[in-house]
mmJSON file of the N, C-alpha and C atoms, coordinates in Angstrom:
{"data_MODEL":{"atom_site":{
"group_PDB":["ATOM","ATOM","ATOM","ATOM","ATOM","ATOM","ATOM","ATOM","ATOM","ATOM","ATOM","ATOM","ATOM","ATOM","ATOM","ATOM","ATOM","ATOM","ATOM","ATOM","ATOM","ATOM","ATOM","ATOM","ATOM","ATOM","ATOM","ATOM","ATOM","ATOM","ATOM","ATOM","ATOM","ATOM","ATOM","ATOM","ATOM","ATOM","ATOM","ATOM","ATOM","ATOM","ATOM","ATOM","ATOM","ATOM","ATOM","ATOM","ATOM","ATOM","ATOM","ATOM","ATOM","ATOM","ATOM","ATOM","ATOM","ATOM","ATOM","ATOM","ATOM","ATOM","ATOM","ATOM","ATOM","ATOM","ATOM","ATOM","ATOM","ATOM","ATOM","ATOM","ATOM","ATOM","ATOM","ATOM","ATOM","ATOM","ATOM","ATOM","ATOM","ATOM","ATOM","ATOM","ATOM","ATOM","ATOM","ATOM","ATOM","ATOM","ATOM","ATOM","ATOM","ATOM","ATOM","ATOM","ATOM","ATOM","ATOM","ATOM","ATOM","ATOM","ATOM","ATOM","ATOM","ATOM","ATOM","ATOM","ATOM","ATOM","ATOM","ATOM","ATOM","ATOM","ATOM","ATOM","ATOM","ATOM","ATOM","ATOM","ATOM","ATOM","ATOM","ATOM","ATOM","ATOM","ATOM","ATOM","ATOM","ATOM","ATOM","ATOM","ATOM","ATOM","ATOM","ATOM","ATOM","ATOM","ATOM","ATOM","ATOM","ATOM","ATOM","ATOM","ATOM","ATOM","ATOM","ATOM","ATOM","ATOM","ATOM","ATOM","ATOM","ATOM","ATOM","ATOM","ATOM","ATOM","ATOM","ATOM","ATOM","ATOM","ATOM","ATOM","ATOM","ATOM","ATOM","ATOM","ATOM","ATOM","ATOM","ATOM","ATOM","ATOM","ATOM","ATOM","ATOM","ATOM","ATOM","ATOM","ATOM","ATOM","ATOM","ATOM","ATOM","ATOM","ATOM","ATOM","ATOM","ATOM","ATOM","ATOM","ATOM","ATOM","ATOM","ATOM","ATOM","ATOM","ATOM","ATOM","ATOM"],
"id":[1,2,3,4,5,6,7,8,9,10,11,12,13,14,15,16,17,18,19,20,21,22,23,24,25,26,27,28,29,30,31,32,33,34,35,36,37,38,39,40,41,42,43,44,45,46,47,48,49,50,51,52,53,54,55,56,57,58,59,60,61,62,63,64,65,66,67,68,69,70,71,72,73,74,75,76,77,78,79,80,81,82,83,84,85,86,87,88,89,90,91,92,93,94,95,96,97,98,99,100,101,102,103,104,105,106,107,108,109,110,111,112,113,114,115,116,117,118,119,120,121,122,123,124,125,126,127,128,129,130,131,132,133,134,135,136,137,138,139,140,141,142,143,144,145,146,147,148,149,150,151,152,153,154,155,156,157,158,159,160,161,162,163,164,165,166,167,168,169,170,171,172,173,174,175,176,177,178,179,180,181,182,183,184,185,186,187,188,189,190,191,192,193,194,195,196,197,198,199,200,201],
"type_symbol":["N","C","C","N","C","C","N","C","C","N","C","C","N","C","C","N","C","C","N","C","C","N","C","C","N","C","C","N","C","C","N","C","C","N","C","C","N","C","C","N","C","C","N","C","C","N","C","C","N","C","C","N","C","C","N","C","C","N","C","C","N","C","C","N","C","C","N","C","C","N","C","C","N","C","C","N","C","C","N","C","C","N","C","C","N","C","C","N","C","C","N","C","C","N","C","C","N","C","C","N","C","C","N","C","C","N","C","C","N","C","C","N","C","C","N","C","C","N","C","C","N","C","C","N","C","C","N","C","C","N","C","C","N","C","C","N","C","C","N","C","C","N","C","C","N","C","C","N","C","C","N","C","C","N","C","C","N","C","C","N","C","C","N","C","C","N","C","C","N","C","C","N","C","C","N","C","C","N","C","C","N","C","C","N","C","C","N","C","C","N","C","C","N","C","C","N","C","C","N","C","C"],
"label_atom_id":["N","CA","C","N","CA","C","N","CA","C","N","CA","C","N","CA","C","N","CA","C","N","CA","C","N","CA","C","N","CA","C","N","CA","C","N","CA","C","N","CA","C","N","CA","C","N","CA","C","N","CA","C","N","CA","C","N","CA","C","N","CA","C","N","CA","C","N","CA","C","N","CA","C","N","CA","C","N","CA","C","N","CA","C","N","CA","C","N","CA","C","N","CA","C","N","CA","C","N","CA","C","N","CA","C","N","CA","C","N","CA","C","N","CA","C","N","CA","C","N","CA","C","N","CA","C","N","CA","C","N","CA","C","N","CA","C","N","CA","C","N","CA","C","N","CA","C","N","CA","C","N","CA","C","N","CA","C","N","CA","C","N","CA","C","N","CA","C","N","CA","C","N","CA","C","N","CA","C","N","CA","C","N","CA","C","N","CA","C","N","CA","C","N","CA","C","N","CA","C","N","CA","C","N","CA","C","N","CA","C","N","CA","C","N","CA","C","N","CA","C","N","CA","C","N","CA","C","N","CA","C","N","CA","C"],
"label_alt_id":[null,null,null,null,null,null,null,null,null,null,null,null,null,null,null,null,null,null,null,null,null,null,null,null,null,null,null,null,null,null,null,null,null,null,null,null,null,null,null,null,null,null,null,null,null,null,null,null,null,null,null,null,null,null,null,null,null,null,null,null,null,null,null,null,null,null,null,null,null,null,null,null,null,null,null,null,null,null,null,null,null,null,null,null,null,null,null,null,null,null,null,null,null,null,null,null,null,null,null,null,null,null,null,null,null,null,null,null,null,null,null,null,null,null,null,null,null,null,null,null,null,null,null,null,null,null,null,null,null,null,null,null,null,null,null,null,null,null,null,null,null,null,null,null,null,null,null,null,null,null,null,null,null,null,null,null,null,null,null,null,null,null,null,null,null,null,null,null,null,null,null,null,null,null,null,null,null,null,null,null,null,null,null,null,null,null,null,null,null,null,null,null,null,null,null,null,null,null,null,null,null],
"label_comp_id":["UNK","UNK","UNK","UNK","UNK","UNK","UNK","UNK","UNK","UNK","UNK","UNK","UNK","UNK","UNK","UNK","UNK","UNK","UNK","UNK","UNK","UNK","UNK","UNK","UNK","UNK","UNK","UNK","UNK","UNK","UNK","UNK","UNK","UNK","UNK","UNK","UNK","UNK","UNK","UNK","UNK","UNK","UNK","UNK","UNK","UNK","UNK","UNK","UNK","UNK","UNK","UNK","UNK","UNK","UNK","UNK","UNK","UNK","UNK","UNK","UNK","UNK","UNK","UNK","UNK","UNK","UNK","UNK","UNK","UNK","UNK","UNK","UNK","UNK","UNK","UNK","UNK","UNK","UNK","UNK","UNK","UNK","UNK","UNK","UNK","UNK","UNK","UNK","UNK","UNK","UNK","UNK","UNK","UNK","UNK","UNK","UNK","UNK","UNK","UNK","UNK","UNK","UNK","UNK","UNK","UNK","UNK","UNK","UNK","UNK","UNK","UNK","UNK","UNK","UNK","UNK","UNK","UNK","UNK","UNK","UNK","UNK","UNK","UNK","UNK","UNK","UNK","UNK","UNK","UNK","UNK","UNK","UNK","UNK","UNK","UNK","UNK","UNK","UNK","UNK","UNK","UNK","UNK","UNK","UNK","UNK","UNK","UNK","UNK","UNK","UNK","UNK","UNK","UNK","UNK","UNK","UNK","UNK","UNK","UNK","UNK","UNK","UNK","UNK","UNK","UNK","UNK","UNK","UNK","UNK","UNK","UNK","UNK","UNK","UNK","UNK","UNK","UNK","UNK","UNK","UNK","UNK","UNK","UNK","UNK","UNK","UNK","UNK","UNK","UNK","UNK","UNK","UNK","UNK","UNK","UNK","UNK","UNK","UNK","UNK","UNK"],
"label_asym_id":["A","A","A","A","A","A","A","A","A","A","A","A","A","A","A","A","A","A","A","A","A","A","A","A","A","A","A","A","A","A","A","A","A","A","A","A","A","A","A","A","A","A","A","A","A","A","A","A","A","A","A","A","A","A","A","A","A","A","A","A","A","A","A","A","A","A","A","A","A","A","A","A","A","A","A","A","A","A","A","A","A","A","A","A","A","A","A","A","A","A","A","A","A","A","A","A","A","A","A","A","A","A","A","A","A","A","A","A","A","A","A","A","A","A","A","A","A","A","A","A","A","A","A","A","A","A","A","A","A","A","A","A","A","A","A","A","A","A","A","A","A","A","A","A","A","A","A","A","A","A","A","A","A","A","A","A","A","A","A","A","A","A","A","A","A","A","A","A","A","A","A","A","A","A","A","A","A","A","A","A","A","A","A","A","A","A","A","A","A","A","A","A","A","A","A","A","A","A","A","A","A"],
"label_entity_id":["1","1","1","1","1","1","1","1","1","1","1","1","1","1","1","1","1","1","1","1","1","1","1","1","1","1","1","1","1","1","1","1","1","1","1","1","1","1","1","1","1","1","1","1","1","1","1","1","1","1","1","1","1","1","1","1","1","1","1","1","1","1","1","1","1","1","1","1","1","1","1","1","1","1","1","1","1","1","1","1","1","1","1","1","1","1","1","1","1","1","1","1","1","1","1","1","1","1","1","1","1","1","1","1","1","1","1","1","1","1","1","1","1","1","1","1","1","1","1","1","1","1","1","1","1","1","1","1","1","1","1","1","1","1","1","1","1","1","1","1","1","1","1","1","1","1","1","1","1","1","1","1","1","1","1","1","1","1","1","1","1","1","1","1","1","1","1","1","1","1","1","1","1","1","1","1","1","1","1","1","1","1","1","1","1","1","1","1","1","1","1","1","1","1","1","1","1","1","1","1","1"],
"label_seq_id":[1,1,1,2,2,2,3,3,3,4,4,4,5,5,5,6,6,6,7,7,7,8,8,8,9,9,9,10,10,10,11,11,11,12,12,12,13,13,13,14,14,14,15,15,15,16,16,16,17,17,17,18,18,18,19,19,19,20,20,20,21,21,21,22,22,22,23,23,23,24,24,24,25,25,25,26,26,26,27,27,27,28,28,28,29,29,29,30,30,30,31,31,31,32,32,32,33,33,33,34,34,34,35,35,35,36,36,36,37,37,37,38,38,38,39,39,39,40,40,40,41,41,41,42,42,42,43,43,43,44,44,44,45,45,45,46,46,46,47,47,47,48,48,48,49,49,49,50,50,50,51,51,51,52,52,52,53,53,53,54,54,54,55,55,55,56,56,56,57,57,57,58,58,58,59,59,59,60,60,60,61,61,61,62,62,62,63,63,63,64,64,64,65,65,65,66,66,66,67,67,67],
"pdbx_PDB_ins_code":[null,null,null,null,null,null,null,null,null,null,null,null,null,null,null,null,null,null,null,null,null,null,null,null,null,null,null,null,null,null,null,null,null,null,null,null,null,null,null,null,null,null,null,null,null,null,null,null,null,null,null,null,null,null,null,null,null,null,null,null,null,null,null,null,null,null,null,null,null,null,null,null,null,null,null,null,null,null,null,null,null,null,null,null,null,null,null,null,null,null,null,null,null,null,null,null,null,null,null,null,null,null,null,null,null,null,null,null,null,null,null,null,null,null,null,null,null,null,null,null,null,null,null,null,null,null,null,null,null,null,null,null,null,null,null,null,null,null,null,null,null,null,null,null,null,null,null,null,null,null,null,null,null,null,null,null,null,null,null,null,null,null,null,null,null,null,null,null,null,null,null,null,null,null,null,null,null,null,null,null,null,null,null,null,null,null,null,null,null,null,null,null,null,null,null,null,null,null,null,null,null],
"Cartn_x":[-88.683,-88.945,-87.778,-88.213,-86.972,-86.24,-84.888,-84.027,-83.848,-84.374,-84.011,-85.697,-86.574,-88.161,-88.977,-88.141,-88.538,-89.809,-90.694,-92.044,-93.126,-92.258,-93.12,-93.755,-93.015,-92.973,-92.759,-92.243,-92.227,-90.718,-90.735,-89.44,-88.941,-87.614,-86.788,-87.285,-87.884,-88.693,-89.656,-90.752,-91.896,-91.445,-90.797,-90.565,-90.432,-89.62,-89.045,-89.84,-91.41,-92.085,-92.482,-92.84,-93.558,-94.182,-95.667,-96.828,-97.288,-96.435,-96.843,-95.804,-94.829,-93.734,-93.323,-94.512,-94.78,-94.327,-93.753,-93.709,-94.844,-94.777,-95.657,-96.024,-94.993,-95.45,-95.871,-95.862,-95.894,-97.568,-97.978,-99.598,-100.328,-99.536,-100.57,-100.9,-99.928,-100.022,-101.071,-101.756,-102.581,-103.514,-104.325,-106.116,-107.169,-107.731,-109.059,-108.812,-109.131,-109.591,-108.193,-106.775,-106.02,-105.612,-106.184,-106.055,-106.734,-108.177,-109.06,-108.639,-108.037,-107.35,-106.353,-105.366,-104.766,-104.732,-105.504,-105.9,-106.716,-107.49,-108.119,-107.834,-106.546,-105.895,-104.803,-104.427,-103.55,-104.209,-102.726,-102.938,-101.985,-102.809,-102.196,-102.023,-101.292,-100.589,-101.395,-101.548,-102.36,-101.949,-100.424,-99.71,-99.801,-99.702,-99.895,-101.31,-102.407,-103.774,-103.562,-103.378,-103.132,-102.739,-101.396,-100.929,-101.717,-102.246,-102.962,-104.38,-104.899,-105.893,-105.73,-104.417,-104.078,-103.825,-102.977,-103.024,-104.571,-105.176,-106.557,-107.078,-107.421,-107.912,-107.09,-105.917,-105.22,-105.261,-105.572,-105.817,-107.152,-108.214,-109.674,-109.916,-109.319,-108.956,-108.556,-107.162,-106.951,-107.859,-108.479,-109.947,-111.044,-111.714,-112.018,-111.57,-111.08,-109.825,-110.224,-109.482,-109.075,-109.424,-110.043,-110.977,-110.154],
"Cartn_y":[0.141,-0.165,-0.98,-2.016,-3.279,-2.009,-1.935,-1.093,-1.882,-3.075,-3.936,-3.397,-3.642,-3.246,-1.792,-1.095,0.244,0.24,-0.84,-1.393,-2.079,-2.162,-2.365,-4.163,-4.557,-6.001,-6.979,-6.693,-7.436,-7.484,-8.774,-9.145,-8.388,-8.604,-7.651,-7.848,-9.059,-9.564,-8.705,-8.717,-8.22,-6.41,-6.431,-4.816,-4.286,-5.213,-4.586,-4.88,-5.698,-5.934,-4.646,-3.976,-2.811,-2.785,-1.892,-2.053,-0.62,-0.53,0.751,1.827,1.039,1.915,2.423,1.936,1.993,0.924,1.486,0.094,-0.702,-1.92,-1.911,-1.263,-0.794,0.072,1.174,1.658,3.132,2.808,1.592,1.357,1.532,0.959,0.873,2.078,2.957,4.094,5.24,4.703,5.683,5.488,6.757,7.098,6.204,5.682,5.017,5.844,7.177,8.137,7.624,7.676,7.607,6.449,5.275,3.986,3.509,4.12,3.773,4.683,5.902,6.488,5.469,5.339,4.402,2.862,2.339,0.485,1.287,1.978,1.986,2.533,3.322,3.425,2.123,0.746,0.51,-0.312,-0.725,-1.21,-2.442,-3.598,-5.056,-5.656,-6.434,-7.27,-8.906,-9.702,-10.371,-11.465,-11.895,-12.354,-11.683,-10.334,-9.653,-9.611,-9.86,-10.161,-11.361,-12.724,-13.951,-13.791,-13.365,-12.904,-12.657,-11.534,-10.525,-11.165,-11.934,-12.385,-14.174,-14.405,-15.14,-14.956,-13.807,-12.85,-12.664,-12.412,-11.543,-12.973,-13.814,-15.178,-16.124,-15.792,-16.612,-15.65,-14.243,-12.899,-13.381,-13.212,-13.622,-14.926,-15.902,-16.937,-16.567,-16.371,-16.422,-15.305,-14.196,-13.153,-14.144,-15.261,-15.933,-16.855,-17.574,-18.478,-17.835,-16.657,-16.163,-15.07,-14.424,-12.953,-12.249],
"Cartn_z":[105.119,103.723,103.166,102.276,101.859,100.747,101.078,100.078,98.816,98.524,97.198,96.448,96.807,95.829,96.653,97.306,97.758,98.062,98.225,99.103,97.94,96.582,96.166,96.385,97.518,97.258,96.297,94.572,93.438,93.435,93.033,92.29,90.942,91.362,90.488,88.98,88.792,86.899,87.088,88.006,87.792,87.808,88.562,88.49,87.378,86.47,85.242,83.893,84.434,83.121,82.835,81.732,80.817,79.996,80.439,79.515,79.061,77.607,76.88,77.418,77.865,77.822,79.945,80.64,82.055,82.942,84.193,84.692,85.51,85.9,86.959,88.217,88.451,89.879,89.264,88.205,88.009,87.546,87.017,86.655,88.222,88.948,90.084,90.689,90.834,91.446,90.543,89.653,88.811,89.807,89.326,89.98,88.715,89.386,88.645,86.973,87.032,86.173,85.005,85.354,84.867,84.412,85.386,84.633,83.416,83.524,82.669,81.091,81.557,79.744,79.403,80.043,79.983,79.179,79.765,79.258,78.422,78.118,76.886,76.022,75.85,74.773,74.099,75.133,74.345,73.455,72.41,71.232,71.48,71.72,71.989,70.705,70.365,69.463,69.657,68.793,68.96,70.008,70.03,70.822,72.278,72.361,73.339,74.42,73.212,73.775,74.471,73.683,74.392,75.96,75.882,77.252,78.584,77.796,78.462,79.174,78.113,78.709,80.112,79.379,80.416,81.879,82.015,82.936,83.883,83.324,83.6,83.837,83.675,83.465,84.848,85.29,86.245,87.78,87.63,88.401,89.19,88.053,88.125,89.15,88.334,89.29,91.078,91.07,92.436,93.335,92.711,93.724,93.95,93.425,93.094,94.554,94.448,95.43,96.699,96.727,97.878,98.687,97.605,97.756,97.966],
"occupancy":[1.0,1.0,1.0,1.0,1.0,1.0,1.0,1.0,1.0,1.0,1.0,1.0,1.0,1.0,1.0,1.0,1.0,1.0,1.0,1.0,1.0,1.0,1.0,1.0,1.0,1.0,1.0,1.0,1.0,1.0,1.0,1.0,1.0,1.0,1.0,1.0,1.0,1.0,1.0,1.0,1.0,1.0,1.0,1.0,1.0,1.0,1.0,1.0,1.0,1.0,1.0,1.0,1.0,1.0,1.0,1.0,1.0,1.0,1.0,1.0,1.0,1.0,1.0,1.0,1.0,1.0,1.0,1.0,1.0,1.0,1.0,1.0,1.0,1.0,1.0,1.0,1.0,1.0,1.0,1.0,1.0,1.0,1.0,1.0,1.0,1.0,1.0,1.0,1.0,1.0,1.0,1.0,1.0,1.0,1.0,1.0,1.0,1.0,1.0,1.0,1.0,1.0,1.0,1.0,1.0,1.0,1.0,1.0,1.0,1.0,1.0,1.0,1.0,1.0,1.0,1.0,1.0,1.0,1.0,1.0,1.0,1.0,1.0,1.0,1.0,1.0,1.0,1.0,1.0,1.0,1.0,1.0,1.0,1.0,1.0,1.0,1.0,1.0,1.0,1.0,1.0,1.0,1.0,1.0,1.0,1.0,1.0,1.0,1.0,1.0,1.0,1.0,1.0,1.0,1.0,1.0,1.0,1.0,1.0,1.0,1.0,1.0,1.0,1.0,1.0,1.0,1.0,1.0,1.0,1.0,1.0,1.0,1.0,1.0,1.0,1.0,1.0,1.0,1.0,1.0,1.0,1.0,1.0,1.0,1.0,1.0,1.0,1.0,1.0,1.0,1.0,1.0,1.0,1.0,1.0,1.0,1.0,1.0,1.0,1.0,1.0],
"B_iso_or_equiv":[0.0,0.0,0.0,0.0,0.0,0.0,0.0,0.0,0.0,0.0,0.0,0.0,0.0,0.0,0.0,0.0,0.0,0.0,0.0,0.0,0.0,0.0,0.0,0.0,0.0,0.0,0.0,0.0,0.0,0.0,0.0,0.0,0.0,0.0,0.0,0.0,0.0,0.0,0.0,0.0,0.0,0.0,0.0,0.0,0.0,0.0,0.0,0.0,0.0,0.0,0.0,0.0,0.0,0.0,0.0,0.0,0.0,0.0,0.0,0.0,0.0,0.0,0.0,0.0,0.0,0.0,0.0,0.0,0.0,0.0,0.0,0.0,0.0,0.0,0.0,0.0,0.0,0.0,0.0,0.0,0.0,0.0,0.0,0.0,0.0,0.0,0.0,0.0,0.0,0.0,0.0,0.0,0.0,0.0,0.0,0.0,0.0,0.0,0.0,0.0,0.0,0.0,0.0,0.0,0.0,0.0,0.0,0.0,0.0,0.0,0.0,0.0,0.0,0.0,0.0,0.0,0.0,0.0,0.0,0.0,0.0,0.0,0.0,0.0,0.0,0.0,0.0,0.0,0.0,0.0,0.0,0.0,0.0,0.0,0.0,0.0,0.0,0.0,0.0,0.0,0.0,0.0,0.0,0.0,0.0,0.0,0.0,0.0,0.0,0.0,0.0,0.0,0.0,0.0,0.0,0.0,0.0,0.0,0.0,0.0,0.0,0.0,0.0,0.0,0.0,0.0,0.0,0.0,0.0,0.0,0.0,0.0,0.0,0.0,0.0,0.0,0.0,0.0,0.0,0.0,0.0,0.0,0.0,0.0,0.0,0.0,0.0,0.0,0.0,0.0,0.0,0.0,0.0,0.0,0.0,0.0,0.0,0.0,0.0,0.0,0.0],
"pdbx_formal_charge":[null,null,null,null,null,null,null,null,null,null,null,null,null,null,null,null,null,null,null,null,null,null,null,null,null,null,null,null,null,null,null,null,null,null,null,null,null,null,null,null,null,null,null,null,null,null,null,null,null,null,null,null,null,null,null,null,null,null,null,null,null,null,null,null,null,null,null,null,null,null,null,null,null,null,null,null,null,null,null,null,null,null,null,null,null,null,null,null,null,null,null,null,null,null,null,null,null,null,null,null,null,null,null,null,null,null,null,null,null,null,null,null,null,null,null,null,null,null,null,null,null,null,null,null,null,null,null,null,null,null,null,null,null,null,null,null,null,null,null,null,null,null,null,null,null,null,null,null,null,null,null,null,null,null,null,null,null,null,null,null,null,null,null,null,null,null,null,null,null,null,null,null,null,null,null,null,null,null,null,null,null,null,null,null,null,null,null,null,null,null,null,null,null,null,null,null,null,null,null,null,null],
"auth_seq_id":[1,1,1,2,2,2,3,3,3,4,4,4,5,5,5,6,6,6,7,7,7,8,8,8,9,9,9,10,10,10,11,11,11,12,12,12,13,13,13,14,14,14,15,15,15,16,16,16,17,17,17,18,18,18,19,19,19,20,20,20,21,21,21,22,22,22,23,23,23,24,24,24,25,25,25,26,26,26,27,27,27,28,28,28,29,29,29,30,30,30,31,31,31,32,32,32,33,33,33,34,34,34,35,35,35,36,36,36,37,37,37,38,38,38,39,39,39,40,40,40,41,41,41,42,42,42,43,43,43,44,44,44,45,45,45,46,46,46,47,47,47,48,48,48,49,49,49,50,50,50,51,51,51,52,52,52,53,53,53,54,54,54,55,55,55,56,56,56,57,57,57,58,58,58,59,59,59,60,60,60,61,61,61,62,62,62,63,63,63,64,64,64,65,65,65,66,66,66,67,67,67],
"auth_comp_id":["UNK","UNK","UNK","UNK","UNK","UNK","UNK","UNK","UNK","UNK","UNK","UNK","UNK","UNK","UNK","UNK","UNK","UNK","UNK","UNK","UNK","UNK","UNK","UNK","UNK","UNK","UNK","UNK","UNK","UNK","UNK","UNK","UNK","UNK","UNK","UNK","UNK","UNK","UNK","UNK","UNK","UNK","UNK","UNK","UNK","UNK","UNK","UNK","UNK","UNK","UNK","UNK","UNK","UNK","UNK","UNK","UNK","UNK","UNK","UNK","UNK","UNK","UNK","UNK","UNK","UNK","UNK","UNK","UNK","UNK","UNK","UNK","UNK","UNK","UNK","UNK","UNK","UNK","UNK","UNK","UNK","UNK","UNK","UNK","UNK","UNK","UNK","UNK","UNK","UNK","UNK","UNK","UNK","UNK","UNK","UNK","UNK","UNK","UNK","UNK","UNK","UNK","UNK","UNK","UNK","UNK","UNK","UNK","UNK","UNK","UNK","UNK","UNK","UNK","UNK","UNK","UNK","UNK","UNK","UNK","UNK","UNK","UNK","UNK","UNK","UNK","UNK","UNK","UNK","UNK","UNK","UNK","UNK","UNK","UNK","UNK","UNK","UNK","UNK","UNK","UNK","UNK","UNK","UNK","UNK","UNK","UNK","UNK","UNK","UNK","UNK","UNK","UNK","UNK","UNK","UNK","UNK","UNK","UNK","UNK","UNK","UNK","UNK","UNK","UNK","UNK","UNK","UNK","UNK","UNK","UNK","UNK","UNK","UNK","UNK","UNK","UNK","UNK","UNK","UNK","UNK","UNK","UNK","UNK","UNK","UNK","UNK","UNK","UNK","UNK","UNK","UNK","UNK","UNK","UNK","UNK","UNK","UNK","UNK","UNK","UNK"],
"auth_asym_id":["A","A","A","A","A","A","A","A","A","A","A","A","A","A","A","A","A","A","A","A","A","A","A","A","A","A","A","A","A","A","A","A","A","A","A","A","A","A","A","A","A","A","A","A","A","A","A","A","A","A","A","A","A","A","A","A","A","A","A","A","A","A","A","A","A","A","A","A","A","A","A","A","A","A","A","A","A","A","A","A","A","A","A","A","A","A","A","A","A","A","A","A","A","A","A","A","A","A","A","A","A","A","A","A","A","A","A","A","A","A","A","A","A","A","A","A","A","A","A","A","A","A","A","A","A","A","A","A","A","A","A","A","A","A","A","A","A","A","A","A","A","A","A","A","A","A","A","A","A","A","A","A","A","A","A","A","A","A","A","A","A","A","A","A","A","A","A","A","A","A","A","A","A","A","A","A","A","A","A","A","A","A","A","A","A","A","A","A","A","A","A","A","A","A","A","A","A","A","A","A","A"],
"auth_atom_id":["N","CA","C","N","CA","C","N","CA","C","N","CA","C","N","CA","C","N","CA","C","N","CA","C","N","CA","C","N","CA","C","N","CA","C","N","CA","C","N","CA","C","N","CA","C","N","CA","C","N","CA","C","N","CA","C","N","CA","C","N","CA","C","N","CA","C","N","CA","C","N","CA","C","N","CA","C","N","CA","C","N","CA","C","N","CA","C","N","CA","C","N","CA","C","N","CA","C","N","CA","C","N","CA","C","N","CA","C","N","CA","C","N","CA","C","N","CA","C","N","CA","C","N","CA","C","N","CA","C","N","CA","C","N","CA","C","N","CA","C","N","CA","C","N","CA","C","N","CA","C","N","CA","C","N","CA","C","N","CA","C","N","CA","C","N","CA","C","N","CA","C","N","CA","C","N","CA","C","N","CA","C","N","CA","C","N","CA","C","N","CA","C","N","CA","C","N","CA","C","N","CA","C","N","CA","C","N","CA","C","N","CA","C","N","CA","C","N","CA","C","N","CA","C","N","CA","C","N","CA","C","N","CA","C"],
"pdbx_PDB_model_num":[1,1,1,1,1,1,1,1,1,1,1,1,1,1,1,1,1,1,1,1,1,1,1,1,1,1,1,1,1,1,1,1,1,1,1,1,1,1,1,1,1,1,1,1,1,1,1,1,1,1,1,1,1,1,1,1,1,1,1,1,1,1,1,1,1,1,1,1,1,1,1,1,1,1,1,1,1,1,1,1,1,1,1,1,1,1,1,1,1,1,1,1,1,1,1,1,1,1,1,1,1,1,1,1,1,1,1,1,1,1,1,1,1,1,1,1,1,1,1,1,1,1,1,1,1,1,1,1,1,1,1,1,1,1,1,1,1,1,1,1,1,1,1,1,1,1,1,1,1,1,1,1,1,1,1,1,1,1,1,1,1,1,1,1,1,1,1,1,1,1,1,1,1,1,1,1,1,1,1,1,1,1,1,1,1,1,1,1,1,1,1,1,1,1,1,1,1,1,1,1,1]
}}}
């Protein structure tokens, strides 16, 4: 296991982005059940939506791409 991202494979930025107070690795590791309370409780900022949907929109894309 790489001792710099402990397997998570992300760069030290992505490691440290936070959504609702979580990190990214800590989103992934939820169960379906727990993701879905989750994203549907938060409360995005309108700036934050933008983001967000860019995200989801460039994601979409590369499954899309690459499957």
């Amino acid at each position: 296991m790489c001792p710099e991202c402990n397997g998570t494979r992300l760069r030290a930025e992505a490691r440290a982005v936070r959504v609702a107070g979580r990190s990214i690795t800590e989103i992934c590791t939820l169960t379906v059940k727990e993701a879905r309370k989750f994203f549907s409780g938060l409360q995005l900022t309108e700036s934050q939506t933008k983001i967000a949907d860019k995200i989801l929109e460039e994601t979409s894309l590369a499954f899309a791409i690459f499957g």
